[in-house]
C-alpha positions in Angstrom: 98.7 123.9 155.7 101.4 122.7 153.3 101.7 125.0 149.9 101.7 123.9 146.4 104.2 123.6 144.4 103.1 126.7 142.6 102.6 128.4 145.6 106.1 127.1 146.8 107.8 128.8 143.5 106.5 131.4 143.4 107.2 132.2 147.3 110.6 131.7 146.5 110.6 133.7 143.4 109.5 136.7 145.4 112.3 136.0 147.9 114.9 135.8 145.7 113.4 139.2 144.1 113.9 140.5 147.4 117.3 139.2 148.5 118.4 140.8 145.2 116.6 144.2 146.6 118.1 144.0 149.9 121.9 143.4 148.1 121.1 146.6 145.6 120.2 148.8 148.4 122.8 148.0 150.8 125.4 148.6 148.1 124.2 151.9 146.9 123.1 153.3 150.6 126.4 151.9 151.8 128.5 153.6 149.1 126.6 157.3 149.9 127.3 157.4 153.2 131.0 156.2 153.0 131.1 158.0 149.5 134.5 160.1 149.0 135.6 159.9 153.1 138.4 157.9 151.9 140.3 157.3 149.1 142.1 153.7 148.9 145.1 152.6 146.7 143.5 149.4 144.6 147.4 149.1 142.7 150.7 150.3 142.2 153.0 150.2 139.4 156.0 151.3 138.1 155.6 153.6 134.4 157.6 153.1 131.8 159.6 156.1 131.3 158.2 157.2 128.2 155.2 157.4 130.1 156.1 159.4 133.0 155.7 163.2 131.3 151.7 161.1 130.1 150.7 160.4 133.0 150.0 163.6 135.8 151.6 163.8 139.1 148.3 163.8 140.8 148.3 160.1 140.4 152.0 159.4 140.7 155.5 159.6 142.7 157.8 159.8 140.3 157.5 157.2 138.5 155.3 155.0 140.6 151.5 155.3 139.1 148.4 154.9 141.9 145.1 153.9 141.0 143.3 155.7 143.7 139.1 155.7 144.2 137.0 156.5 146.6 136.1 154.0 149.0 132.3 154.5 148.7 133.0 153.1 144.6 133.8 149.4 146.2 130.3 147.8 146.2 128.2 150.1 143.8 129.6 147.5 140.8 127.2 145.7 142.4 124.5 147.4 141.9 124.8 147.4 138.2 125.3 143.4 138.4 121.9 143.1 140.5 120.0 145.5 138.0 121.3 143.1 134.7 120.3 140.5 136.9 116.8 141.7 137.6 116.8 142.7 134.1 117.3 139.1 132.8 114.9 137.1 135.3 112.1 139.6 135.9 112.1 142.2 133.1 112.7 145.6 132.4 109.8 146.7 134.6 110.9 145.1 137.7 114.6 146.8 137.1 113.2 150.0 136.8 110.9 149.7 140.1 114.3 149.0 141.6 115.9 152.0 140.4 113.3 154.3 141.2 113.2 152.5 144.7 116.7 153.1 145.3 116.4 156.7 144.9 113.7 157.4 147.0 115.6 155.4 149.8 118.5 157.8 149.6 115.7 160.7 149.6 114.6 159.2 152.9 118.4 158.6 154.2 118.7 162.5 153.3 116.0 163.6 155.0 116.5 161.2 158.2 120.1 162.5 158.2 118.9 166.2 157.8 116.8 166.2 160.5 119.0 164.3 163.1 121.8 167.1 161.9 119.9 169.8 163.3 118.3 168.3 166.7 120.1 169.5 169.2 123.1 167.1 170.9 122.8 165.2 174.3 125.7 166.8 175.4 128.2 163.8 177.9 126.0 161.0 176.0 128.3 160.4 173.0 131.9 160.9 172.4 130.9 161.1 168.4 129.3 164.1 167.3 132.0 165.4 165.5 132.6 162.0 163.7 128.7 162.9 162.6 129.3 166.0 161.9 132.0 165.3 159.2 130.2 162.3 157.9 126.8 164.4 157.6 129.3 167.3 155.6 130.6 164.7 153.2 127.2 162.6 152.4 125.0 165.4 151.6 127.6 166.1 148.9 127.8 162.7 147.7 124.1 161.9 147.9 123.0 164.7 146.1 125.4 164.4 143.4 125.0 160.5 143.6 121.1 160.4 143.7 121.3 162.7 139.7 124.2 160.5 138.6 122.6 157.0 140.1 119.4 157.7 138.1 120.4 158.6 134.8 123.4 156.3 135.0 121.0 153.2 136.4 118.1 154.3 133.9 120.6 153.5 131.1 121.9 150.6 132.5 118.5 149.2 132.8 117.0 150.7 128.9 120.5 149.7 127.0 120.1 145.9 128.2 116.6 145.3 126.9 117.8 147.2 124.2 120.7 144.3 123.1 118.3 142.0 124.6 115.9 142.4 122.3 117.8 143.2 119.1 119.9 139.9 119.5 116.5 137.9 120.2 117.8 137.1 123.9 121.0 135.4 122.7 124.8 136.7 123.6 124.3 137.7 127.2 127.5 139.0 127.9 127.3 141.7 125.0 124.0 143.0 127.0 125.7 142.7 130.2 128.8 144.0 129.1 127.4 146.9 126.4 124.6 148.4 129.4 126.8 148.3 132.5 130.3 149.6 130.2 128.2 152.6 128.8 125.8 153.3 132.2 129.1 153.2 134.4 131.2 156.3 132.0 127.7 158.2 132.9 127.7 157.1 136.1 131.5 158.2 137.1 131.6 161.3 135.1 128.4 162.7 136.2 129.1 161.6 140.1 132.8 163.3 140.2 132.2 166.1 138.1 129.5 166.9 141.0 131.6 166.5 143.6 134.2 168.7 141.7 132.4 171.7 141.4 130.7 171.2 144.7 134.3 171.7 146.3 133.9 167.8 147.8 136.8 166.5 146.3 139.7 167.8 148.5 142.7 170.4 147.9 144.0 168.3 145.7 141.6 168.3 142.8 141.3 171.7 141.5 141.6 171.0 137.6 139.9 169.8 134.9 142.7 167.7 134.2 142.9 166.1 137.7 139.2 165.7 137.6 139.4 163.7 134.5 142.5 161.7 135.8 140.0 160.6 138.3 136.9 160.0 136.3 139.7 157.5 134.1 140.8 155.8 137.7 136.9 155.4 138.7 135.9 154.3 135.5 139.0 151.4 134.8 137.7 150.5 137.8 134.2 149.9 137.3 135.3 148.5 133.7 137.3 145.3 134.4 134.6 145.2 137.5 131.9 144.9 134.5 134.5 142.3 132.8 135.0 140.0 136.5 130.7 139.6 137.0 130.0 138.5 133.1 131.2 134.6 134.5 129.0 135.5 137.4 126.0 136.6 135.6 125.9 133.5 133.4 127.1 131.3 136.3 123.7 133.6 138.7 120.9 133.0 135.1 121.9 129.4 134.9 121.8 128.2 138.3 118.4 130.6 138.6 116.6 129.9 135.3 113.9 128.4 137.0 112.7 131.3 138.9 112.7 133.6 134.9 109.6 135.2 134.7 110.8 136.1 130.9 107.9 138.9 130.3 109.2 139.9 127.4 109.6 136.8 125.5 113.3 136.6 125.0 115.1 133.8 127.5 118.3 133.1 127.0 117.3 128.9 127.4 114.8 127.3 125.1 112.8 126.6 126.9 109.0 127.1 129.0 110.0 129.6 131.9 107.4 129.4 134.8 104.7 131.8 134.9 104.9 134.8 136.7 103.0 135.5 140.0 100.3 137.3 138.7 99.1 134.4 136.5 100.0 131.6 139.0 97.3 133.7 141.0 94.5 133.4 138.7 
């Protein structure tokens, strides 16, 4: 039996609700397990040489600066992008089920990874238990220290958007997208590394305040001029989607009717 075309719409507003789900939770699972394993060189630059007694050696050779982060930070930009985008199409409500969502998945990660620690090994089966071992040692660390950060950082994220959303009457999307993520991603790296600092997780050679900082800045340039590259993509994601805007609170960005949620489609 063929659907109707609100039946169709609103099938596909649900999958695209999910897809964005399925993108958020990857990201963030991904970037706890991975988490501070690695740490990879995103550019390198010769200082000035007025600059050189500024800048501490942690971070340079000489004079060569190194913007180093840890390799679990690559996707969780993402995250933030999805959660303004849930924010703009489905509401606040919706963003904040995704949050919470997200934590309890890395509970149940945790605990999955907990319990398959301590079961004993099938000793000649796999050639990897160390490998486990060292990964298991390094995510409960991160997830720990990510799951505190990741909510307060994401609740932000989530309450400063609908903040600028509604105080500019849903016009200037890039100050909301820009203003939330900008603010919710200082939280985000200071809280995460700070963690990781005083839970001994960051290595030998982080073992002051001042290289701790050094590497909050790094993370957090980062995630800055990440927040900057997905504004085009946000406006570019709500045009091309503005079909599917449920709009609860009465502020789209297009004047215009936006389709009727689910629940009311229902009725």
């Amino acid at each position: 039996m063929n659907k109707n075309p609100q039946q169709q719409h609103a099938y596909r507003r649900d999958l695209l609700f999910l897809m964005l789900c399925a993108v958020f939770l990857t990201a963030l699972v991904m970037g706890n397990i991975i988490g501070t394993t690695k740490f990879v060189t995103l550019l390198q630059f010769s200082l000035p040489d007025w600059m050189v007694p500024l800048v501490p050696s942690l971070v340079r050779d000489e004079s060569l600066y190194t913007m180093s982060i840890p390799v679990g930070l690559l996707a969780f930009p993402v995250t933030f992008l999805v959660t303004d985008l849930v924010s703009e199409l489905f509401g606040r409500k919706r963003a904040q089920l995704l949050v919470w969502v997200g934590f309890f998945m890395n509970v149940f990660m945790l605990l999955v990874m907990t319990i398959a620690w301590y079961l004993p090994n099938t000793g000649g089966v796999s050639a990897g238990e160390t490998l486990f071992d060292g990964v298991y040692g390094f995510m409960v660390g991160n997830t720990i220290g990510s799951m505190i950060a990741y909510l307060v950082a994401q609740s932000i994220d989530v309450r400063l958007y609908h903040f600028w959303k509604k105080f500019t009457n849903g016009r200037h999307l890039w100050l909301r997208n820009n203003g939330s993520t900008m603010v919710s991603q200082l939280v985000d790296s200071t809280a995460i590394l700070s963690i990781l600092y005083f839970a001994g997780n960051l290595g030998d050679g982080v073992t002051t305040i001042g290289a701790l900082i050094i590497l909050i800045f790094n993370s957090y340039i980062f995630k800055f001029f990440a927040a900057l590259f997905d504004t085009p993509l946000i406006y570019l994601s709500v045009k091309w989607l503005k079909d599917f805007e449920e709009d609860p609170e009465g502020h789209s960005l297009y004047n215009r009717n936006v389709a009727k949620p689910a629940e009311e489609i229902a009725k």
